[in-house]
PASE-284133 format. One line per 2 residues: number of its first residue (from 0); their letters; for each residue y, x, z of C-alpha. Coordinates in nm, 2 decimals. Layout:
! PASE-284133
NUM> A> Y,X,Z  ...;
***
This chain:
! PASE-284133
0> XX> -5.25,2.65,7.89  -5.37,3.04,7.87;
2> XX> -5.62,3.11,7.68  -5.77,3.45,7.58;
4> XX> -5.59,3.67,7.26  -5.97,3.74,7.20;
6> XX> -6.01,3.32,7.06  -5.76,3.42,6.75;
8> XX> -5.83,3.78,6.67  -6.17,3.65,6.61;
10> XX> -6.04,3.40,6.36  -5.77,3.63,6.20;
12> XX> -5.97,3.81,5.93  -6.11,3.48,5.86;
14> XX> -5.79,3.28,5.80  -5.67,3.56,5.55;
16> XX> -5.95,3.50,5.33  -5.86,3.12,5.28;
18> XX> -5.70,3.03,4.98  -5.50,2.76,5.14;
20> XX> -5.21,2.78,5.35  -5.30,2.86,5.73;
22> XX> -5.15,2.90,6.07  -5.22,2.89,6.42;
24> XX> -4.98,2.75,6.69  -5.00,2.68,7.08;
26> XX> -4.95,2.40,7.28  -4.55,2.49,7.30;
28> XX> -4.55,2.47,6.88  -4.53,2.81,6.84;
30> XX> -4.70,3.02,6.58  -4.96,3.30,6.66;
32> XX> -5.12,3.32,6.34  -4.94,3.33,5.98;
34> XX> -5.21,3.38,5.70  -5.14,3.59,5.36;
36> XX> -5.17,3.25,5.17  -4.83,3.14,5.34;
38> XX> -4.70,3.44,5.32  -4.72,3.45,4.90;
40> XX> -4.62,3.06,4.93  -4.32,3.13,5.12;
42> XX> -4.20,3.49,5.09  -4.18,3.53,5.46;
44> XX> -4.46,3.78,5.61  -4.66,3.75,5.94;
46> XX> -4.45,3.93,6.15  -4.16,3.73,6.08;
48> XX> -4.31,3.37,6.14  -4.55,3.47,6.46;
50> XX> -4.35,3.37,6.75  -4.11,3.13,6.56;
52> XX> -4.12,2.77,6.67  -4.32,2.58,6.37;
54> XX> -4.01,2.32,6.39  -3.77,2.61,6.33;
56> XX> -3.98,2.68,5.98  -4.01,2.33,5.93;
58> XX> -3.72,2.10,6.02  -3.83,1.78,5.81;
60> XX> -4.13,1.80,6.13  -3.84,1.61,6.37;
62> XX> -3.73,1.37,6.16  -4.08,1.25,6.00;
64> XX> -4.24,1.24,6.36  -4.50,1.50,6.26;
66> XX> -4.38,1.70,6.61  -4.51,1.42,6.77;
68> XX> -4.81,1.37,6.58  -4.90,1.78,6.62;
70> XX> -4.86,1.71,7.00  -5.08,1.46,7.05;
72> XX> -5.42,1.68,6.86  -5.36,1.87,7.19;
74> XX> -5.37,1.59,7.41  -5.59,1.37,7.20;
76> XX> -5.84,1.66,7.08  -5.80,1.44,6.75;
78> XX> -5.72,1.61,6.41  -5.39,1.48,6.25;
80> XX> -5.33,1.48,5.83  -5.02,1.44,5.70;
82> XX> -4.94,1.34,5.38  -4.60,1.52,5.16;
84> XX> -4.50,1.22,5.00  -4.34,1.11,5.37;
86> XX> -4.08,1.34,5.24  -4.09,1.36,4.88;
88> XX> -4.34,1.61,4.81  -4.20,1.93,4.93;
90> XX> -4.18,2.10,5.36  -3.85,2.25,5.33;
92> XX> -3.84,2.60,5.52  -3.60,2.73,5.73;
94> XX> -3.66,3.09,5.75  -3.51,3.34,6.04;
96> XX> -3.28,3.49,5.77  -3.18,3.40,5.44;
98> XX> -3.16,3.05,5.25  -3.38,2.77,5.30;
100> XX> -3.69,2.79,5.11  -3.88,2.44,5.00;
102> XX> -4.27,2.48,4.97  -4.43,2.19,4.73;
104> XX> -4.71,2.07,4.90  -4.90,1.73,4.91;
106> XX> -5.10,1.75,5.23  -5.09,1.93,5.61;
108> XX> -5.41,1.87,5.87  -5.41,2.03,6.18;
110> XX> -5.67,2.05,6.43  -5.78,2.23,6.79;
112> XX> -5.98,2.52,6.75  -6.23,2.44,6.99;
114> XX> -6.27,2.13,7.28  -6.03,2.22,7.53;
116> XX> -5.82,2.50,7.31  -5.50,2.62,7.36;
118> XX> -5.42,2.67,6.97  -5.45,2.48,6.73;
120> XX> -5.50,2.51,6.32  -5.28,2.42,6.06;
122> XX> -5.37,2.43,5.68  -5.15,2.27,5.41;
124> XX> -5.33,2.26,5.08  -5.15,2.23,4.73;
126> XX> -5.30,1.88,4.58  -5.03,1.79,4.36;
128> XX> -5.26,1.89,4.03  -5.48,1.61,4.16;
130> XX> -5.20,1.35,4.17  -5.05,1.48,3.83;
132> XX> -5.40,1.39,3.73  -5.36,1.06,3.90;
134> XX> -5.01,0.97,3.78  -5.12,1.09,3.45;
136> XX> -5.40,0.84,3.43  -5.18,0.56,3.55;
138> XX> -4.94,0.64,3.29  -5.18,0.62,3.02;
140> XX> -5.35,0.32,3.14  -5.00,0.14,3.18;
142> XX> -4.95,0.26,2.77  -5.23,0.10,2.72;
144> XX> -5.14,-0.21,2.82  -4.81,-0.17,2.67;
146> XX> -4.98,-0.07,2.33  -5.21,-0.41,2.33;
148> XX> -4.92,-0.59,2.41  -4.70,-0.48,2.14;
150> XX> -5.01,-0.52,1.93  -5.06,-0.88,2.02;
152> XX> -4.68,-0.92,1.95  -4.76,-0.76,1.63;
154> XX> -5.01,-0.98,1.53  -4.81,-1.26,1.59;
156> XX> -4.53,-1.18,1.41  -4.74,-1.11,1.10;
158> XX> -4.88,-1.46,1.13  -4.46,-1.58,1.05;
160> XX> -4.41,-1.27,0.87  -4.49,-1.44,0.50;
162> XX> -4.29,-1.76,0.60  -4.01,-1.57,0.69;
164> XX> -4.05,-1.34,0.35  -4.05,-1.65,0.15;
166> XX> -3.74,-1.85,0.29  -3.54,-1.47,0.24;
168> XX> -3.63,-1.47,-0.07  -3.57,-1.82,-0.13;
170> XX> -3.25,-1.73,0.00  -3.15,-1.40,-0.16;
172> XX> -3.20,-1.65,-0.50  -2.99,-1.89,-0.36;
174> XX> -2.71,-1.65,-0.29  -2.74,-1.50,-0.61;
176> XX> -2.73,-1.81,-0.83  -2.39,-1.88,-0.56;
178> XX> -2.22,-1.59,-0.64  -2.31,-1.61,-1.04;
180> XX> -2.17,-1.97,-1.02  -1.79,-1.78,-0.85;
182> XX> -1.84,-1.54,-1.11  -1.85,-1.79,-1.38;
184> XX> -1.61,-2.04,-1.28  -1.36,-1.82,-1.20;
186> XX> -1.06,-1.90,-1.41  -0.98,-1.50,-1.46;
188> XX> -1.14,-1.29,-1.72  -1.42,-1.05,-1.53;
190> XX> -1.55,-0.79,-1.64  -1.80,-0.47,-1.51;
192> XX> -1.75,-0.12,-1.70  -1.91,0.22,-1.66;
194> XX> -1.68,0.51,-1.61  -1.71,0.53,-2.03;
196> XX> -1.50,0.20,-2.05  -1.85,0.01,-2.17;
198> XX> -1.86,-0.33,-2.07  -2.19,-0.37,-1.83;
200> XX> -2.10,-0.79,-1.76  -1.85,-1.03,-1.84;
202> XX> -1.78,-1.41,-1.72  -1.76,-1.73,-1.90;
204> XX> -1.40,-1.67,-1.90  -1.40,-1.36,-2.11;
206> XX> -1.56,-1.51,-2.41  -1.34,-1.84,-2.38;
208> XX> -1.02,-1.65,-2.36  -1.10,-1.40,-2.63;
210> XX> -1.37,-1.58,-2.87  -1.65,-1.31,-2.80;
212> XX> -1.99,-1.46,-2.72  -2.14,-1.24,-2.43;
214> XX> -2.41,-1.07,-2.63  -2.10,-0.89,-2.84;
216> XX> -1.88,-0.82,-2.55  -2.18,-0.62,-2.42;
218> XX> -2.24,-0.22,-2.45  -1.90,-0.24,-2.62;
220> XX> -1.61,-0.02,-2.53  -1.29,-0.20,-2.32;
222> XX> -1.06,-0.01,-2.48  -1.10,-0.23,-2.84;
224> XX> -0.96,-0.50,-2.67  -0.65,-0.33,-2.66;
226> XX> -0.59,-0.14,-2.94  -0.49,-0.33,-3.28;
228> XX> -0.77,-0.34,-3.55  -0.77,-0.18,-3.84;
230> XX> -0.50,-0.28,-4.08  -0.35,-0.54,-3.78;
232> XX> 0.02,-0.44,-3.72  0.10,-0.30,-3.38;
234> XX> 0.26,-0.55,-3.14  0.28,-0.36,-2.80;
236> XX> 0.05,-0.22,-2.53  -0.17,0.09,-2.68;
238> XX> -0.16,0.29,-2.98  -0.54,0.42,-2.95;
240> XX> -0.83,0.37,-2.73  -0.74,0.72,-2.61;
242> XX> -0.46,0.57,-2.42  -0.66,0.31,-2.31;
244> XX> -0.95,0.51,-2.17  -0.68,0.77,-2.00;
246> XX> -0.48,0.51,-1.87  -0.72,0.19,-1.76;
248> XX> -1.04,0.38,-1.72  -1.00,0.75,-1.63;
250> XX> -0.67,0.67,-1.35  -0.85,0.37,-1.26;
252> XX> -1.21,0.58,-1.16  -1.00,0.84,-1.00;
254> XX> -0.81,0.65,-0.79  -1.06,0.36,-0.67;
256> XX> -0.76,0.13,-0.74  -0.54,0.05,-1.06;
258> XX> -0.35,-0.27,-1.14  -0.09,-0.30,-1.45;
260> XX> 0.11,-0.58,-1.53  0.18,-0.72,-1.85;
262> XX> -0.04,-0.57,-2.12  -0.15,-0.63,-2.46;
264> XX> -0.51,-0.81,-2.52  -0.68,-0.86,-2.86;
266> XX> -0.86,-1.16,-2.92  -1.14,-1.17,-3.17;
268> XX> -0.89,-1.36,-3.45  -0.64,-1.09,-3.39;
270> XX> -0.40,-1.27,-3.13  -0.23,-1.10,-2.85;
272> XX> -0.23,-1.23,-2.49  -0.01,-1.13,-2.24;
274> XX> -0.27,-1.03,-1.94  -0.20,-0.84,-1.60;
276> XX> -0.49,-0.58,-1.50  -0.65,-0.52,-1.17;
278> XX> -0.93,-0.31,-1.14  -1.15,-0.18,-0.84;
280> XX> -1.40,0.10,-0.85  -1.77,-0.06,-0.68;
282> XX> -1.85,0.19,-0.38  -2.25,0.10,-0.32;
284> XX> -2.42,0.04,-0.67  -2.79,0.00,-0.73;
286> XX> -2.87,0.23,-1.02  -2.65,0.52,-0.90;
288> XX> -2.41,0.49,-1.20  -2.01,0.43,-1.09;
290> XX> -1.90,0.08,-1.19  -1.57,-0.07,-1.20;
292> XX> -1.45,-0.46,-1.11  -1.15,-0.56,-1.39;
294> XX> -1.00,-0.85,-1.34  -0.79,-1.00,-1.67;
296> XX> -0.54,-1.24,-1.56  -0.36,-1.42,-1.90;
298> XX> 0.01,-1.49,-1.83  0.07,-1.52,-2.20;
300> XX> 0.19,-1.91,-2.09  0.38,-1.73,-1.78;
302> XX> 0.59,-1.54,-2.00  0.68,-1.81,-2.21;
304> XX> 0.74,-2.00,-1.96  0.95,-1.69,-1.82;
306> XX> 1.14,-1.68,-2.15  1.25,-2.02,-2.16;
308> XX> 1.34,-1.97,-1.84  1.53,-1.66,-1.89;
310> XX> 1.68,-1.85,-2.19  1.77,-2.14,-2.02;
312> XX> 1.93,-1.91,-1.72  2.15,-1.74,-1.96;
314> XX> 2.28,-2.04,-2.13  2.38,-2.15,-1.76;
316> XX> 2.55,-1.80,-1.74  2.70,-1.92,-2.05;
318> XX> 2.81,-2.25,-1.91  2.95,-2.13,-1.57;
320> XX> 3.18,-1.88,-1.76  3.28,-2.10,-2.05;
322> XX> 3.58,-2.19,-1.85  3.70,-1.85,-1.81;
324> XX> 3.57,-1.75,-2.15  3.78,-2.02,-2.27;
326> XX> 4.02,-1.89,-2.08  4.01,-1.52,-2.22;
328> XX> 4.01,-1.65,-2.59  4.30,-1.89,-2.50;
330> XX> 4.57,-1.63,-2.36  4.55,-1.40,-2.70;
332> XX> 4.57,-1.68,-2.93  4.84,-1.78,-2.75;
334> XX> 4.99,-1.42,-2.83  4.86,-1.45,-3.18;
336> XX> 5.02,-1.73,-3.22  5.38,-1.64,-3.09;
338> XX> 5.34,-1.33,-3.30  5.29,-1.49,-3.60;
340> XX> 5.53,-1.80,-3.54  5.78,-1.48,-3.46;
342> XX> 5.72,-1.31,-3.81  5.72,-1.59,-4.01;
344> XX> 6.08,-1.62,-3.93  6.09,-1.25,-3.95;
346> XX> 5.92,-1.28,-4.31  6.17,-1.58,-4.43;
348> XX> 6.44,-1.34,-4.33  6.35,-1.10,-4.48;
350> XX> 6.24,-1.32,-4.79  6.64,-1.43,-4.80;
352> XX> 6.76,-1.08,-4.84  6.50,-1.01,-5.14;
354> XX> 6.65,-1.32,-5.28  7.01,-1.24,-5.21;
356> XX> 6.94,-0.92,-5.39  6.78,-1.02,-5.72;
358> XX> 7.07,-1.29,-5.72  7.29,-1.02,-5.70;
360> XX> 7.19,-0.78,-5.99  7.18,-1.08,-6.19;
362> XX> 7.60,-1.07,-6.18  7.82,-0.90,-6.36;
364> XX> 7.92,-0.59,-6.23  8.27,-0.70,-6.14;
366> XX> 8.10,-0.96,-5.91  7.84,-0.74,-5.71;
368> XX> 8.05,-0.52,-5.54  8.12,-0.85,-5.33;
370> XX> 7.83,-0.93,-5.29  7.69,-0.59,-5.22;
372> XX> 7.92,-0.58,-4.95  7.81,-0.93,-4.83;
374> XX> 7.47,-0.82,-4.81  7.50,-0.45,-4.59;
376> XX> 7.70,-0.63,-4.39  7.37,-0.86,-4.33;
378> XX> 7.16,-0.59,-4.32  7.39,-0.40,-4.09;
380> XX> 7.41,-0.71,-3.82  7.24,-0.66,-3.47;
382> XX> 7.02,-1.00,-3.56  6.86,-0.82,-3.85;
384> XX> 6.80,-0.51,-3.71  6.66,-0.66,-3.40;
386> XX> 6.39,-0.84,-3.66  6.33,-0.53,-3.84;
388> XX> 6.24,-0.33,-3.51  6.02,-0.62,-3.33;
390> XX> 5.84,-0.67,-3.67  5.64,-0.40,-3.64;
392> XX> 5.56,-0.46,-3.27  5.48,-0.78,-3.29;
394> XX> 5.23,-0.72,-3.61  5.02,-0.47,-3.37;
396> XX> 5.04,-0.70,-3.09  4.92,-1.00,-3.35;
398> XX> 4.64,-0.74,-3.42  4.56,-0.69,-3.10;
400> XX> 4.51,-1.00,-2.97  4.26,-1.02,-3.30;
402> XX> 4.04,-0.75,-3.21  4.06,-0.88,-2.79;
404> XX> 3.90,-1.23,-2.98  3.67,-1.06,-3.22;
406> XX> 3.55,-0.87,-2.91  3.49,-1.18,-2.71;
408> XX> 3.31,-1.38,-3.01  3.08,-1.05,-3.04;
410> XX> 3.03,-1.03,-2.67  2.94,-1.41,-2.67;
412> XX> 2.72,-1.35,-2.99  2.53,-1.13,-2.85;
414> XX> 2.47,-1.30,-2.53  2.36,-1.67,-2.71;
416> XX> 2.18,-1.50,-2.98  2.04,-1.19,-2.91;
418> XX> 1.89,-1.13,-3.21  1.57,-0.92,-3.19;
420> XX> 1.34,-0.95,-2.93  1.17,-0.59,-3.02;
422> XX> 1.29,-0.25,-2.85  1.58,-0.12,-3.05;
424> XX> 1.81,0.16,-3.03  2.08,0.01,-2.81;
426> XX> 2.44,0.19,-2.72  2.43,0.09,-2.33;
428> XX> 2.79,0.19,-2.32  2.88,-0.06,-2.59;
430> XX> 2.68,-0.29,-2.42  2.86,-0.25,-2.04;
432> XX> 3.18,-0.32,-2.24  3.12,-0.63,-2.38;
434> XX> 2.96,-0.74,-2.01  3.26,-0.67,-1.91;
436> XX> 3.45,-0.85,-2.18  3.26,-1.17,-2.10;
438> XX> 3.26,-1.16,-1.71  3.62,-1.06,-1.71;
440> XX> 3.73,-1.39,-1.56  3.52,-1.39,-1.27;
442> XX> 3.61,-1.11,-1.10  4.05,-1.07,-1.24;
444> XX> 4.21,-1.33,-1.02  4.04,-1.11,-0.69;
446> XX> 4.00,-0.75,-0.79  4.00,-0.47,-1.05;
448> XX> 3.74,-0.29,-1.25  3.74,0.03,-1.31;
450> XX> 3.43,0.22,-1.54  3.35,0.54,-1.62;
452> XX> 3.12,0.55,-1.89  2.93,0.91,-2.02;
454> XX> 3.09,0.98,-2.34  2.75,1.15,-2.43;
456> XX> 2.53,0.89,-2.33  2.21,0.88,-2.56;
458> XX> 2.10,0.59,-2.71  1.78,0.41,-2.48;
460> XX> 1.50,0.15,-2.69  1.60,-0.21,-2.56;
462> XX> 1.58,-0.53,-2.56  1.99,-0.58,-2.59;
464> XX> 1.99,-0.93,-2.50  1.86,-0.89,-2.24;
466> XX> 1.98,-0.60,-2.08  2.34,-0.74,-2.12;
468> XX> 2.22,-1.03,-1.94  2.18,-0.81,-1.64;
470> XX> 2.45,-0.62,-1.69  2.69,-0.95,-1.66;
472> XX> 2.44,-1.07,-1.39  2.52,-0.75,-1.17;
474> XX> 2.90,-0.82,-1.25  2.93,-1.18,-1.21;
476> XX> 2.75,-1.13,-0.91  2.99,-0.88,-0.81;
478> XX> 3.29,-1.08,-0.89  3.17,-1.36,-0.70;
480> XX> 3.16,-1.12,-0.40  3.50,-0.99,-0.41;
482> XX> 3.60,-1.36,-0.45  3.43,-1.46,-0.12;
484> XX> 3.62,-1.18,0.01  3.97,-1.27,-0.13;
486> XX> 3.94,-1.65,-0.03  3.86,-1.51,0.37;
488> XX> 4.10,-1.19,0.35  4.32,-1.19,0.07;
490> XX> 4.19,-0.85,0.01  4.22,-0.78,-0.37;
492> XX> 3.86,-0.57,-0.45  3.74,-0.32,-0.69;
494> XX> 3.42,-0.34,-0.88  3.37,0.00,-1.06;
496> XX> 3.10,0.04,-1.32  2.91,0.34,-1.40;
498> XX> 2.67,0.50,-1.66  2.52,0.87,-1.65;
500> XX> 2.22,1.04,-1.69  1.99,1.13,-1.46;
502> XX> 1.64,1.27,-1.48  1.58,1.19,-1.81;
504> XX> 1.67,0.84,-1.74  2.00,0.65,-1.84;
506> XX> 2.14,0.50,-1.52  2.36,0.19,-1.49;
508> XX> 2.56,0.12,-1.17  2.75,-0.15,-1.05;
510> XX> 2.92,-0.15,-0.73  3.16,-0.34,-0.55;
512> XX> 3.33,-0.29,-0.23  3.27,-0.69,-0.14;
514> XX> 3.12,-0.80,0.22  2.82,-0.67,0.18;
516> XX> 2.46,-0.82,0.20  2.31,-0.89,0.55;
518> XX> 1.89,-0.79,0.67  1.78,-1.11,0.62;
520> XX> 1.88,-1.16,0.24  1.81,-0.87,0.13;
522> XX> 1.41,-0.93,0.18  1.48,-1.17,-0.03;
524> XX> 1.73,-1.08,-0.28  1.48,-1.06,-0.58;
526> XX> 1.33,-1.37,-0.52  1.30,-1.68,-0.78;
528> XX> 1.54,-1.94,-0.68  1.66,-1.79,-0.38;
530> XX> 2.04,-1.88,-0.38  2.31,-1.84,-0.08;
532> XX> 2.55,-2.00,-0.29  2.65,-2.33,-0.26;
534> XX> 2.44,-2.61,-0.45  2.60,-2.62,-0.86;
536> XX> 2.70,-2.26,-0.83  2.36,-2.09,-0.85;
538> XX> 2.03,-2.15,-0.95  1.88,-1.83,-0.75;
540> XX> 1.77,-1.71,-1.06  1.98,-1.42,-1.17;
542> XX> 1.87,-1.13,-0.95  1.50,-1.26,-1.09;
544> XX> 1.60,-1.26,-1.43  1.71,-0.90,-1.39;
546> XX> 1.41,-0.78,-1.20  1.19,-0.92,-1.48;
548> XX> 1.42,-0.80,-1.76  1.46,-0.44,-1.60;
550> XX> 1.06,-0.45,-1.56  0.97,-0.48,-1.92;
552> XX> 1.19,-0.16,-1.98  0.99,0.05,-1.79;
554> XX> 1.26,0.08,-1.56  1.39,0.04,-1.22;
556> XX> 1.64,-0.19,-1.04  1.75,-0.05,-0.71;
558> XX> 2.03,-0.13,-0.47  2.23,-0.06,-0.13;
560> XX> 2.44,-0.27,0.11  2.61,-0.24,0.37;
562> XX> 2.77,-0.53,0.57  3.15,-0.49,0.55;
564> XX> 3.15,-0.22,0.31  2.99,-0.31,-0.07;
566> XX> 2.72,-0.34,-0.25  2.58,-0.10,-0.53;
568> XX> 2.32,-0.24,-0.77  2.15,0.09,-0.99;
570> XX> 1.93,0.02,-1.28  1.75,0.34,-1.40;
572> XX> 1.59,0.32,-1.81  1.37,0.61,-1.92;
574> XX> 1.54,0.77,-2.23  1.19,0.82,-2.38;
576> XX> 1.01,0.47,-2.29  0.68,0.60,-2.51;
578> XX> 0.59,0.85,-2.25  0.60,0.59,-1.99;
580> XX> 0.29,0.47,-1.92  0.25,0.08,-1.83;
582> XX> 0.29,0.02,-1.50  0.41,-0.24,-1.25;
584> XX> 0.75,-0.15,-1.14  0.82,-0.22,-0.77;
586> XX> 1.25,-0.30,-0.72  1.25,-0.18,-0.37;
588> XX> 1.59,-0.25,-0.08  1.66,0.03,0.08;
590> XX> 1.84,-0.02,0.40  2.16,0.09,0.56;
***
């Protein structure tokens, strides 16, 4: 259709002044008008977009049907509105040149110019303030409701809100008077201190175990329960609460974690118990102030029980090497014997000849030349010089067999009655010889024993019967070994004993180059009454014994095998025990 330029120059000056978008296209869709609203919109002036195809600018227009729609205003004479949100609230804009551009908009009308026109007129106006109102007001009206539901929810849960307050709190009571019943049947003594060692709380078990009623424990310091009182004799553990509060409070605070085994505890009439510590710093406390959990365990019947025990092991000890003990006392008695059945004829002879001379000088003198001659000729005989040269010989061999029995009988002595049970100046060296002397008949039918002692090894505070005991424990053990090995190989073995210092520790070592001991065992080596001996030749106590025994020395008992090759046992015993703090000590396998 052809219709005169005059119909949009008359129109032109107009569209400018709209403030909405406008355009005007032709029945063919192209534009012939391009107002300065569009061009600020879009960046893209009048002279670029007259001409253009409005579905060049506008793509989206063949794929929402709005082509179709703008065709039929010129055939219908009918204005057309379309609304954005057909394609999500924006006409992308595909200019001549350059990138696409994407104009927000919410609504497009167009509309014939005049009945029977050949242009028509497009205006897209901006309304997306008006549904930003909209959505606005929908979204408040939908917290609205949300807010007087949650209020009606909130009603209703205050109207169970006091039932549910009461049963917690009936509960929170009920849990409380639980855990104070734990607390107070609890066979342990429990107590709660402050990081200045004052007792906060204690259980029933506290005041039944040391004679305190609550009120007295209370506000008072921990470390008085392990420090003699005044004019009481020491009898182990601490010297001073100063130890105490370095050692059980200060280490245990700055750790989180202590435990020590086997410590001294004062009851109220001045006995000691035998008690193992634990303690655990409390990591959320109400009032802000650091608290501590000790738990008291009392093995004062454990360690007599232990003691027995330990007696009744060694007397076993005792028992399996009487035979050979026997044995060992037997063979230089025999000597002894011999010897002295040997000089007695030796001292008869010799008893004769004093004879023969005084019988002599009692002649007259005629007569003793004779006799004289009588008697060098005695003296002179092979027989009588024989018994003058083996006299001597068989006196020091008399003697020696003495002193091998006086050594046994002290070495037995000290292993049935060991005397002292207090910490005393022992000679270790002393000690490893008479383990030696005793064990001797375990391990001399398979194998040899060599020992290299320190000639300057300092004197360590023992317990010397029982540290002998584990000496001979380490050796019988040991000897059995290298007899396990003989009856299988016929290999004769070495055990070789050693003492040296080390580190301001005295160190005893035993080793033997036996069949070793396998994976398995050796988890299990320090174990009460575990045994791989045959049932009546162990009681699977021995290894124990030792580990105990070595424990309450403040030492260490250590030890490496290998299968085929030996077994070394090393105990370690700090020269200075008083500047060893009580501890548990850990006898760890290392494996080869």
């Amino acid at each position: 259709m052809n219709r005169p330029s005059i119909e949009i120059e008359d129109n032109t000056a107009m569209l400018d002044l709209l403030p909405i978008g406008s355009m005007i296209v032709d029945v063919d869709l192209r534009i012939c008008k391009w107002n300065a609203t569009l061009a600020a919109w879009t960046g893209i002036k009048a002279s670029e977009a007259t001409g253009e195809k409005l579905t060049t600018l506008f793509p989206n227009l063949y794929q929402t049907l709005y082509e179709k729609r703008l065709r039929e205003v010129f055939d219908t004479g009918l204005p057309a509105v379309f609304s954005a949100s057909l394609h999500r609230h924006f006409l992308p804009i595909r200019p001549r040149f350059g990138v696409p551009l994407a104009m927000m908009v919410q609504q497009a009308e167009a509309r014939l110019m005049g009945k029977d026109s050949a242009y028509a007129l497009v205006t897209i106006q901006d309304v997306s303030l008006q549904h930003l109102h909209i959505n606005q007001l929908k979204q408040e009206r939908a917290e609205l409701v949300a807010t007087q539901e949650r209020m009606e929810t909130a009603f209703e849960w205050l109207e169970v809100s006091n039932t549910e307050l009461r049963r917690t709190q009936r509960e929170i009571r009920e849990s409380q008077e639980y855990t104070d019943n734990i607390i107070g049947s609890m066979i342990d003594m429990l107590l709660v201190v402050n990081r200045d060692g004052l007792i906060r709380r204690v259980n029933r078990s506290v005041c039944s175990h040391l004679g305190y009623t609550e009120f007295e424990l209370i506000h008072q310091n921990l470390a008085l329960m392990f420090v003699p009182s005044e004019g009481q004799e020491q009898s182990g553990g601490f010297a001073s609460t100063v130890d105490v509060q370095q050692v059980l409070i200060t280490d245990l605070f700055a750790k989180g974690k202590l435990s020590v085994s086997d410590l001294r505890c004062r009851t109220r009439e001045g006995k000691w118990l035998s008690v193992n510590y634990s303690g655990s710093v409390m990591k959320h406390v109400a009032d802000n102030e650091p608290s501590a959990v000790i738990l008291l365990q009392d093995i004062t019947d454990t360690k007599r029980i232990q003691n027995e025990l330990a007696r009744a092991q060694r007397m076993e000890s005792l028992g399996q090497l009487a035979g050979g003990v026997a044995h060992e006392i037997n063979t230089p008695m025999q000597c002894l014997a011999s010897n002295i059945e040997y000089l007695d004829d030796a001292v008869g002879s010799m008893v004769q000849v004093a004879t023969q001379c005084r019988e002599m000088l009692a002649l007259p003198a005629e007569q003793r030349e004779t006799e004289a001659k009588k008697l060098a000729m005695h003296l002179e005989s092979e027989s009588f010089t024989e018994l003058c040269k083996d006299s001597p010989e068989a006196v020091r061999d008399a003697m020696d067999a003495v002193r091998r029995v006086i050594d046994i009988v002290r070495a037995m002595r000290a292993m049935t009655h060991p005397g002292t049970k207090n910490f005393v100046a022992t000679d270790l060296n002393e000690m490893v010889r008479d383990a030696v002397t005793i064990s001797a008949n375990r391990w001399r039918h398979c194998g040899d024993l060599k020992a290299d002692l320190c000639p300057d090894l300092p004197s360590v505070r023992t317990i010397p019967g029982d540290m002998i005991q584990v000496v001979m424990h380490l050796l019988v053990n040991a000897g059995d070994a290298l007899a396990e090995q003989h009856e299988q190989t016929g290999i004769h073995g070495m055990i070789h004993v050693r003492t040296k210092v080390e580190d301001r520790q005295v160190v005893i070592e035993v080793e033997d180059n036996g069949r070793g001991i396998s994976a398995p065992i050796r988890e299990r080596i320090f174990e009460p009454f575990f045994t791989t001996k045959e049932v009546g030749r162990g009681t699977g106590q021995g290894l124990s014994v030792c580990y105990q025994a070595v424990m309450r020395h403040h030492g260490t008992i250590d030890f490496t095998s290998k299968v085929g090759e030996g077994t070394l046992f090393i105990i370690k015993l700090p020269i200075d025990p008083d500047a060893v703090k009580p501890r548990r000590i850990i006898a760890s396998a290392r494996r080869n």
